[in-house]
C-alpha positions in Angstrom: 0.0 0.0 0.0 1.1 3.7 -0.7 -0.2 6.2 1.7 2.0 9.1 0.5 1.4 11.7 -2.2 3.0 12.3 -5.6 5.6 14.5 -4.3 6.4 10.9 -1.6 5.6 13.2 1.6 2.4 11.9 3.8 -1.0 13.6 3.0 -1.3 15.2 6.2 2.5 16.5 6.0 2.9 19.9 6.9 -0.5 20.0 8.6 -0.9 20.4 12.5 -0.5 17.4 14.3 -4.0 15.7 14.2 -5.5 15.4 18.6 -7.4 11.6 17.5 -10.0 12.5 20.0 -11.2 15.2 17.1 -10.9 13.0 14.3 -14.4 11.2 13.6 -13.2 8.7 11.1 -10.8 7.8 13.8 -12.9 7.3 16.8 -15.6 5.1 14.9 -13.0 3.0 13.4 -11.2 2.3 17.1 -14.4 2.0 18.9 -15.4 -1.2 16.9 -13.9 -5.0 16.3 -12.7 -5.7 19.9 -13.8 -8.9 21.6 -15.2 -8.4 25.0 -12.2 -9.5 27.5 -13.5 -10.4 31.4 -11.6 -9.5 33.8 -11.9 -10.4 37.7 -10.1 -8.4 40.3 -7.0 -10.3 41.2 -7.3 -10.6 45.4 -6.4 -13.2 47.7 -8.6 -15.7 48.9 -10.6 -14.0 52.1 -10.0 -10.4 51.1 -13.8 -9.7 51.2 -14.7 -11.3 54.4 -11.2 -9.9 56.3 -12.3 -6.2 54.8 -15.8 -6.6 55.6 -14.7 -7.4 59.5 -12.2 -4.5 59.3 -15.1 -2.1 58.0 -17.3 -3.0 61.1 -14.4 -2.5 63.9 -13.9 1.2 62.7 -17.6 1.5 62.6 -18.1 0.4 65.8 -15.2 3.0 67.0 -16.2 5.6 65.1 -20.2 5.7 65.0 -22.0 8.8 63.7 -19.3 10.2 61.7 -18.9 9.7 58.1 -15.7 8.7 57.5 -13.4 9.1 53.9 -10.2 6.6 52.7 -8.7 6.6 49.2 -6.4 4.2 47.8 -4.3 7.6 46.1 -2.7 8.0 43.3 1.4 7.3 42.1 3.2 10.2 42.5 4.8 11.7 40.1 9.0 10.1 39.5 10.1 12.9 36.9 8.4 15.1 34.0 5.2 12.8 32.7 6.5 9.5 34.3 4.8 8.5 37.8 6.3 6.0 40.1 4.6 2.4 40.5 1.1 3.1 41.9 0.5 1.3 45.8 -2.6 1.7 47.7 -2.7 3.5 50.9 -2.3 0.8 53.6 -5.5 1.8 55.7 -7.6 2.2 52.6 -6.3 -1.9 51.7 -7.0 -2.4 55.2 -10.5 -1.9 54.8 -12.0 -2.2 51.5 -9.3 -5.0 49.9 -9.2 -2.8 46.9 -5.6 -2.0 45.2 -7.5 0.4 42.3 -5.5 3.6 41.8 -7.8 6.7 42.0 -10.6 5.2 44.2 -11.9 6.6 47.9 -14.3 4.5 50.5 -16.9 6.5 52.1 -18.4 4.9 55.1 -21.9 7.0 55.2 -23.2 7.3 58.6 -26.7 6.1 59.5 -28.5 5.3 63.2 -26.8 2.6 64.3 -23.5 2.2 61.7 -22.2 3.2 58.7 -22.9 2.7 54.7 -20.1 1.7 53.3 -19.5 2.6 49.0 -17.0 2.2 46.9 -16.5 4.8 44.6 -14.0 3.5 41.6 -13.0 5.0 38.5 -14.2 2.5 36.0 -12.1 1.4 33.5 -12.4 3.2 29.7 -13.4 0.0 27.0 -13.6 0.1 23.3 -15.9 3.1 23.0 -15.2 5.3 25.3 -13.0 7.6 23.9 -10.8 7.4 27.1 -10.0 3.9 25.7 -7.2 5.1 23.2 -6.5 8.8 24.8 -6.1 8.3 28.7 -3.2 6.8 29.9 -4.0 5.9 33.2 -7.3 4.2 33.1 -7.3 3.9 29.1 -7.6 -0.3 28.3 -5.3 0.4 25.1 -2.8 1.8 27.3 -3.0 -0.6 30.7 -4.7 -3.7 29.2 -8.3 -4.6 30.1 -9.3 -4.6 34.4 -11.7 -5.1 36.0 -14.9 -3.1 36.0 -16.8 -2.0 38.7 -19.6 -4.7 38.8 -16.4 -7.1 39.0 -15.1 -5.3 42.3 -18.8 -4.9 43.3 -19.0 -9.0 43.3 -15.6 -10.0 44.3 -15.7 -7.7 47.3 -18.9 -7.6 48.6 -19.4 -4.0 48.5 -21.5 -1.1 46.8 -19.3 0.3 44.2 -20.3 3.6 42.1 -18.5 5.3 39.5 -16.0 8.0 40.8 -18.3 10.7 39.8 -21.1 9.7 41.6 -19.4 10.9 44.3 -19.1 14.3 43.1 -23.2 14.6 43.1 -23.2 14.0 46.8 -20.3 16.9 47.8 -22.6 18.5 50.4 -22.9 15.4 52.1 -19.6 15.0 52.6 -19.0 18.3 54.9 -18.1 17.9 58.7 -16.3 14.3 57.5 -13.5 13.0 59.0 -10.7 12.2 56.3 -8.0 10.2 55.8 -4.7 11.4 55.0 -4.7 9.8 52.2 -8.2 11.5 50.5 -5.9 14.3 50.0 -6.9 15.7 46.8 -11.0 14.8 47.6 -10.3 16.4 51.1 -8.7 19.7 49.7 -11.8 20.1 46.9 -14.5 19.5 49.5 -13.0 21.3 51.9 -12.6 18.3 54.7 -9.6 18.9 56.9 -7.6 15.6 57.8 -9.0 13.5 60.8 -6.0 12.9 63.3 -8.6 10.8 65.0 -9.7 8.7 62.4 -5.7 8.1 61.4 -5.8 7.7 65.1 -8.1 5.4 65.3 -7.2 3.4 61.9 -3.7 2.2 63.4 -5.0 1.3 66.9 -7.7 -0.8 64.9 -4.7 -2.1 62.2 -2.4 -2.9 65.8 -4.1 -6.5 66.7 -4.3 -8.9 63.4 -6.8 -11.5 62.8 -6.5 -14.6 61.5 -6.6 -13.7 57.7 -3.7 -11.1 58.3 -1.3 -13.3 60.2 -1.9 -16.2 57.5 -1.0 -13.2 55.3 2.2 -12.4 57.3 3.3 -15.5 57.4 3.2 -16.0 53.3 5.3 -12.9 53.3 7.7 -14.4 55.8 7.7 -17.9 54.4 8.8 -15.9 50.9 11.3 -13.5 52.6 13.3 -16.5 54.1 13.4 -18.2 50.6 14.2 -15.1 49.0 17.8 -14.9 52.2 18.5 -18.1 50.4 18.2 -16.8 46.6 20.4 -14.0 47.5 22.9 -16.2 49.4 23.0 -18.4 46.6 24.8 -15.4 44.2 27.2 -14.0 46.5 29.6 -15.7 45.0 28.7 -14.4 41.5 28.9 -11.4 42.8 32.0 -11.3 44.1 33.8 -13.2 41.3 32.5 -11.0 38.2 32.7 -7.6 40.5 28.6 -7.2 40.4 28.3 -6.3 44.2 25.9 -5.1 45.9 23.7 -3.8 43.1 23.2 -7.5 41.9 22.1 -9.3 45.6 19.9 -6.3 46.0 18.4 -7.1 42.4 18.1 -11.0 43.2 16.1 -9.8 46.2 14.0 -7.6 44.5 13.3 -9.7 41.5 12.5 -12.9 44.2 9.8 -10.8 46.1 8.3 -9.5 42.9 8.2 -13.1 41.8 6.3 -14.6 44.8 5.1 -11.6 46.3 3.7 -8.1 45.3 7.4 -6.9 45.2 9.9 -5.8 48.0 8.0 -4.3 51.1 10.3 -1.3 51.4 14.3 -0.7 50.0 15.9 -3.3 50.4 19.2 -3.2 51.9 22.2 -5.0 51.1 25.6 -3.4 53.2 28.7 -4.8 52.4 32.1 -4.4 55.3 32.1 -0.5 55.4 28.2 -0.2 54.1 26.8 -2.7 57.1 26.7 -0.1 59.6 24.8 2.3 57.6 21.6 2.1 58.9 19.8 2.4 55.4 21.8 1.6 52.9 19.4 1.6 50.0 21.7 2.8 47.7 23.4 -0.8 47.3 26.5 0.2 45.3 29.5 -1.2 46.2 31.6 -4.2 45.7 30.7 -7.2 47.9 34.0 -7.8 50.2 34.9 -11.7 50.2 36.2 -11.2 54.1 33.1 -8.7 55.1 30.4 -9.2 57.2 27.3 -8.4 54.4 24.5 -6.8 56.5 21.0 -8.3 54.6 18.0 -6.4 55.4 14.9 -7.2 52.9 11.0 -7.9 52.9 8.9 -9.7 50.4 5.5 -8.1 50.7 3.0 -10.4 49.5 -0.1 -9.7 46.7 -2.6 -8.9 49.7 0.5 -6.0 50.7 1.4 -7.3 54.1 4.7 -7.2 54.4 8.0 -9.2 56.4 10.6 -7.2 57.4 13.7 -9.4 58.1 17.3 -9.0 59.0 20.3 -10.8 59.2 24.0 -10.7 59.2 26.2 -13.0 57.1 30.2 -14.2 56.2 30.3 -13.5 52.8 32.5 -16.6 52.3 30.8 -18.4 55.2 33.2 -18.1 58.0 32.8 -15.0 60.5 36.4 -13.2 61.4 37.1 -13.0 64.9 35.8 -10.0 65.6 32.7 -10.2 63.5 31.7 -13.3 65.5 32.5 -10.9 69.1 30.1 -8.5 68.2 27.7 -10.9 66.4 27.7 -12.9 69.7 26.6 -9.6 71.8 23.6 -9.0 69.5 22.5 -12.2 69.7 22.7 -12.3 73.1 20.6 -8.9 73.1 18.2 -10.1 70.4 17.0 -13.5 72.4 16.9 -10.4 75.7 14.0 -9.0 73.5 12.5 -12.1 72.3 12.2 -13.0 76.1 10.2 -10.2 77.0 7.7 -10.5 74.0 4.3 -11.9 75.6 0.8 -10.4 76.5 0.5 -8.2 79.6 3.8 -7.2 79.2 4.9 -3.4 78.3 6.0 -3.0 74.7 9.0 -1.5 75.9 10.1 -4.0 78.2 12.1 -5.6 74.7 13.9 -2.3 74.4 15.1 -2.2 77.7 16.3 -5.4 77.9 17.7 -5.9 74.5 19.4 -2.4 75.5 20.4 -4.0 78.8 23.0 -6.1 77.3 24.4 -3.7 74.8 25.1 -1.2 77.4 26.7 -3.7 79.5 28.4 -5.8 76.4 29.9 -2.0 75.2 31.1 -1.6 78.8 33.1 -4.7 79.3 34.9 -4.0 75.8 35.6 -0.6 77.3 33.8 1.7 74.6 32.0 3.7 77.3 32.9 6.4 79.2 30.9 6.4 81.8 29.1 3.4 83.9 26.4 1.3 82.4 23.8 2.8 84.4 25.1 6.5 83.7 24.4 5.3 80.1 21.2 3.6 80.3 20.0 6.7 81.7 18.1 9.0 80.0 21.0 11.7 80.5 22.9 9.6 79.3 22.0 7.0 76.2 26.2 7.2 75.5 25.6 3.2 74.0 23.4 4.7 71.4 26.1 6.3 69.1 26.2 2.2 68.2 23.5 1.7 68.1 20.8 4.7 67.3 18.1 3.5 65.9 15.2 1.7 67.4 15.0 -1.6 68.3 11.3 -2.8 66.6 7.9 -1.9 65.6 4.6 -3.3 64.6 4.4 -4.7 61.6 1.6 -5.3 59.0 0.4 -3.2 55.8 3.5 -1.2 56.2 6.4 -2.0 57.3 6.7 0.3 60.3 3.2 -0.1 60.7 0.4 1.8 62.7 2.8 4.7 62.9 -0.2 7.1 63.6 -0.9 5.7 66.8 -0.3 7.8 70.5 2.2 6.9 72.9 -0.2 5.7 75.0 -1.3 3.1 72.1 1.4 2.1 71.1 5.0 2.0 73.8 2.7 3.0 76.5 0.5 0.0 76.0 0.9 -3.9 76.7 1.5 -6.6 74.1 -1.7 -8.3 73.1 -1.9 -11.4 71.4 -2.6 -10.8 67.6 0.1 -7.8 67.9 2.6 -8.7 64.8 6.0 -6.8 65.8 10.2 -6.8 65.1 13.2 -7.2 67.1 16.0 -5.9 65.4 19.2 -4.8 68.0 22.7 -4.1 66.0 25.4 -2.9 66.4 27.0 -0.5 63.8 30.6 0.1 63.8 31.6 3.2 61.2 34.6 2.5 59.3 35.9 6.8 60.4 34.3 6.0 64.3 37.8 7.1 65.9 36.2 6.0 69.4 36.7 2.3 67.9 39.7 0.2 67.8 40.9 -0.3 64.6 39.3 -3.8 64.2 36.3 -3.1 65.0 36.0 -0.6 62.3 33.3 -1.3 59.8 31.3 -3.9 61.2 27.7 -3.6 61.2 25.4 -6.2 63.1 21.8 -6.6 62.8 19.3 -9.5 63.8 15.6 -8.7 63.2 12.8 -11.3 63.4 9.0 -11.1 63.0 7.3 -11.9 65.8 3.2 -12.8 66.8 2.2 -12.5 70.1 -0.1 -15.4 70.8 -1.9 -15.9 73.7 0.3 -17.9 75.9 3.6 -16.0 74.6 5.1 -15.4 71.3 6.0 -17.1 67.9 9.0 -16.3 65.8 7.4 -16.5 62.3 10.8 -15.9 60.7 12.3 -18.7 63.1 12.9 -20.8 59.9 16.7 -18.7 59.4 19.0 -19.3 62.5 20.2 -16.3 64.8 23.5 -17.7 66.1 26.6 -17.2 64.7 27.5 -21.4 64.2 24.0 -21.6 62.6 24.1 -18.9 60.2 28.1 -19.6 59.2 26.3 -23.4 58.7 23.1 -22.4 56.6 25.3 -19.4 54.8 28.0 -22.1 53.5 24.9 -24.3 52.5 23.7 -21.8 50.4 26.5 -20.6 48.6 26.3 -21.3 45.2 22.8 -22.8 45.1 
């Protein structure tokens, strides 16, 4: 076929460029000849029932207040490209609902709350969205799911996003979400502290759908230690370092999960004890300690959040083993003290405890332990300044809204999901260090269920001594 002219330029050369949205020929041609593709929402088994239950908690908590949540939308990574869209935790928390663009409003009534779903639907063979709108256009993203397929899958009223706008007076006096940002500022809703309040002291104590959840993410984090483990020696022998181990990680937890729950870190020698070293671009050091700290979060977006230290060549040094020894010895002081009726804090203390004292028998403090565990003092904490664990769940430092009082001010209760993660990070310029301790970094973190008769190390599957991990480190090289 010849579509150009006499003169060999195109017929529409010289012309302004055509906007296909104004071009009728066009928009009846692409609106016809397309086979009807179904699409279900792709959730995991549950999601429904577990939302549903969520939905009626912060009801109950929250009665007589109409209450927003949206999922929100990818922020912008540089000019017209947007970073990887991920649904606000809360919003997952309650509706199930990954959609980009979509907000829950729980409508109060006497006596509890109407809960819709408003979704914007997806632009089909036409619409003229279909071929011009990036974000929700099928030509563009592939076919999804529509909103009578949400509706069904998640046992919820769904409307189309507009519908929302013809019920705007409604909406005033209602508590917001942070993350109903962009509905908030148009309808003039200020964000609800207490309902963020309220959301993480709700999100605090899983059921039994989320800790099945947690423990899929676990189950694939521990498999994912092993993958990386595996091409260390790759690594090392065709100069890929870091870079690659954090890639192995990241390509394992988008295999068997959603992807990785948060930047994962890979430290090498000098890199260990930098507390988030994300950027992951150095050489991997044959005689190093190599500081691993990486989460698969799975499809429903709960995530692990995992941590361990290992030889590179799978024998610690000397002194890698000393200060491996004293965090292990402060890790299993935290584990100890996780159980209901107990403090949360009561694992810092203790864990901290035994670094103080560990720090003070190698001679690193200045001043007594007890000067140090004071709170004029805290002189252990230039090794170790960071906390010491969090809840755990939709994110990985999870139910950060919470007060004090909700959160260290409270007691353990079983269904709480939470980390213990002590180190020890030795800078490679610390001047306050001997020289051979210089650039070791330590860390042991594990996830952790309270239950109701004590705890359960859900990670428990990757050892925390030093013989164990040298053991399991050497049995995975080169697998």
């Amino acid at each position: 076929m010849n579509d150009r002219t006499t003169t060999g330029r195109p017929p529409y050369a010289g012309t302004r460029y055509p906007k296909l949205a104004q071009v009728p020929a066009f928009r009846q041609f692409i609106s016809q000849g397309w086979r009807e593709v179904q699409t279900r929402p792709d959730v995991p088994e549950g999601t429904a029932a577990a939302a549903a239950a969520h939905r009626e908690r912060l009801s109950a908590a929250m009665s007589g207040r109409t209450l927003v949540l949206s999922s929100g939308v990818a922020p912008v990574r540089n000019d017209d490209s947007s970073y990887g869209f991920r649904a606000d935790s809360s919003f997952v928390w309650a509706t199930g609902c990954q959609a980009e663009g979509a907000t829950l409003v729980m409508w109060a009534r006497p006596g509890g709350h109407d809960a819709v779903l408003y979704m914007p639907a997806p632009f089909r063979p036409g619409d003229d969205g279909f071929f011009s709108n990036a974000l929700h256009g099928e030509l563009w993203v592939g076919p999804s799911a529509g909103l009578s397929e949400w509706a069904d899958e998640l046992q919820l009223t769904v409307e189309p996003i507009e519908a929302l706008d013809a019920r705007a007076g409604d909406l005033q006096g209602a508590h917001a979400a942070r993350s109903a940002g962009a509905l908030a500022e148009a309808q003039g809703l200020e964000a609800s502290a207490e309902l963020e309040r309220m959301l993480s002291v709700l999100r605090m104590v899983k059921d039994g759908w989320e800790i099945a959840q947690l423990r899929e993410a676990v189950d694939a984090t521990v498999s994912g230690f092993a993958a990386v483990v595996g091409e260390i020696p790759r690594a090392i022998a065709e100069g890929l370092g870091e870079r690659w181990l954090q890639g192995t990680f990241d390509r394992h937890a988008r295999t068997f999960g959603n992807g990785p729950g948060y930047s994962t870190i890979v430290g090498s020698g000098a890199h260990a004890p930098i507390l988030h070293w994300v950027r992951c671009d150095g050489p991997i050091h044959a005689d190093a300690a190599l500081l691993l700290d990486m989460g698969v979060e799975a499809r429903s977006l709960y995530t692990a959040d995992v941590t361990r230290t290992v030889p590179a060549q799978g024998t610690f040094s000397a002194a890698q083993r000393e200060v491996h020894d004293l965090v292990e010895r402060a890790h299993r002081a935290g584990l100890d003290q996780i159980r209901p009726g107990t403090a949360y804090l009561d694992f810092h203390f203790a864990s901290m405890q035994v670094i103080a004292q560990g720090l003070h028998d190698w001679g690193l403090l200045p001043v007594s332990v007890d000067e140090a565990l004071s709170p004029d003092g805290q002189h252990h904490r230039r090794y170790l300044a960071c906390g010491i664990g969090h809840h755990l769940g939709l994110d990985v430092h999870d139910c950060s809204q919470a007060h004090y009082e909700d959160y260290m001010g409270a007691d353990l209760e079983p269904g709480v999901v939470m980390t213990v993660e002590p180190g020890l990070y030795f800078h490679a310029h610390d001047l306050t260090l001997p020289p051979e301790l210089r650039g070791i970094g330590v860390r042991l973190e594990d996830d952790i269920l309270v239950t109701d008769s004590g705890s359960e190390v859900l990670s428990a599957a990757l050892p925390i001594d030093a013989a164990g991990i040298e053991e399991w480190t050497r049995r995975h090289l080169g697998a």
